[in-house]
N, C-alpha and C positions, 0 to 999 in steps of 0.2 A: 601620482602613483602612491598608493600606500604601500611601505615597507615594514616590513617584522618587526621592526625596531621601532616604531610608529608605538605599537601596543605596549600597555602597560600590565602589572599583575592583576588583573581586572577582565584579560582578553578580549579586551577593545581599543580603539586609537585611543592614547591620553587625551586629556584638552586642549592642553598644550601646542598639541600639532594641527590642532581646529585653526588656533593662531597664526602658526605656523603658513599653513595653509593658504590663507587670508592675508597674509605679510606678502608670501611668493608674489599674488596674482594684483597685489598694490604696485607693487615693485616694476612687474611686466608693464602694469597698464602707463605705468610714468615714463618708463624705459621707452613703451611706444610712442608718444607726444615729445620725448627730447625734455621730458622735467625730472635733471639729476643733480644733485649737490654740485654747485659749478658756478664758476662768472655765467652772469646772464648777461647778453649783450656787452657793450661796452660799461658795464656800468664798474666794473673793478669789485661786486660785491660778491661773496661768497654764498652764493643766496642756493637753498635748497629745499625739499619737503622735507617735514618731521610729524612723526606721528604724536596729535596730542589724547587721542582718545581712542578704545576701539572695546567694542565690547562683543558677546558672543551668545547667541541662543541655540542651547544642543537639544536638536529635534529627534535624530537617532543614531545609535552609536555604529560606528564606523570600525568593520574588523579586515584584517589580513585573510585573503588576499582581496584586492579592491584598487579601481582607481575613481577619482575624483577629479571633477570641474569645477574651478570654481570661479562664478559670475561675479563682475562686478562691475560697477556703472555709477560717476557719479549723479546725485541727486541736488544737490546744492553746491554754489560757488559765494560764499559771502565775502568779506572786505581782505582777509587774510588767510582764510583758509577753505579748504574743499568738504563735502560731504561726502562718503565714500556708503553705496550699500552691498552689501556682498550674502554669495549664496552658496553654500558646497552641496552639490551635488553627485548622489553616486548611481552608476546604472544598475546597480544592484538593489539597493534600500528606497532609491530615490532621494528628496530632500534630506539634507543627513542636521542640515546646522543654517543659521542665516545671520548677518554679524554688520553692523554699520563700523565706519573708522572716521575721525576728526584728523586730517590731516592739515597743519601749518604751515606757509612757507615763510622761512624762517631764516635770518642773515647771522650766519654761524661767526663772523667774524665781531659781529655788534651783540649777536644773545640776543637779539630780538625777533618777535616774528614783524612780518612786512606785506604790503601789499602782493594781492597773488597777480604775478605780472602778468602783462596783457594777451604777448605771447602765448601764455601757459592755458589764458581762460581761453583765447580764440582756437587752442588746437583740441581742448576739452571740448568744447562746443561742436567741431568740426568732428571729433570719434564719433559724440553722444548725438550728433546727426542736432543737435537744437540747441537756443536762446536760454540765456542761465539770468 
């Protein structure tokens, strides 16, 4: 849902909250698969996602009052990390913005990122309905 507070002196949603946006529905999709900052299995490591990259294309601006969906799916799983694409959506303007994110998983207790566990890719595979 966009809120008042959302807009800037410009009376449109800042960027910001494109971001914003975009973060929530990363967050939800991880929340759903069980991939959160935490021991994974037995392994005693502090292992979670970290966002390494995320970037943003504004299609049209997004004003109060309004709500928003915003799609997203990954596209890629490589050695360490996921490829994330995302889409905000409004019923109002239609396509409002469309944003890819590099997401790491990453052992917070070593600083390092780490193999994306198997776990994580088979419950990825099993949302995205397919073979990565």
């Amino acid at each position: 849902m966009v809120v008042w507070g959302d807009m800037d002196s410009f009376k449109h949603v800042n960027n910001v909250m494109y971001f914003r946006y975009m973060e929530s529905a990363r967050v939800e999709y991880f929340s759903k698969i069980g991939y959160t900052r935490g021991e994974i299995g037995d392994t005693g490591k502090d292992v979670g996602p970290i966002l390494a990259e995320a970037n943003c294309k504004f299609i049209k601006a997004l004003e109060y009052p309004d709500t928003v969906e915003v799609c997203t799916r990954v596209s890629r799983i490589g050695r360490t990390s996921v490829i994330m694409e995302q889409a905000i959506i409004s019923p109002k303007i239609g396509l409002a913005a469309t944003g890819t994110a590099v997401v790491v998983c990453y052992d917070y207790g070593k600083e390092e990122k780490v193999p994306v566990p198997e776990n994580i890719r088979q419950a990825i595979e099993h949302l995205e309905g397919k073979k990565f």
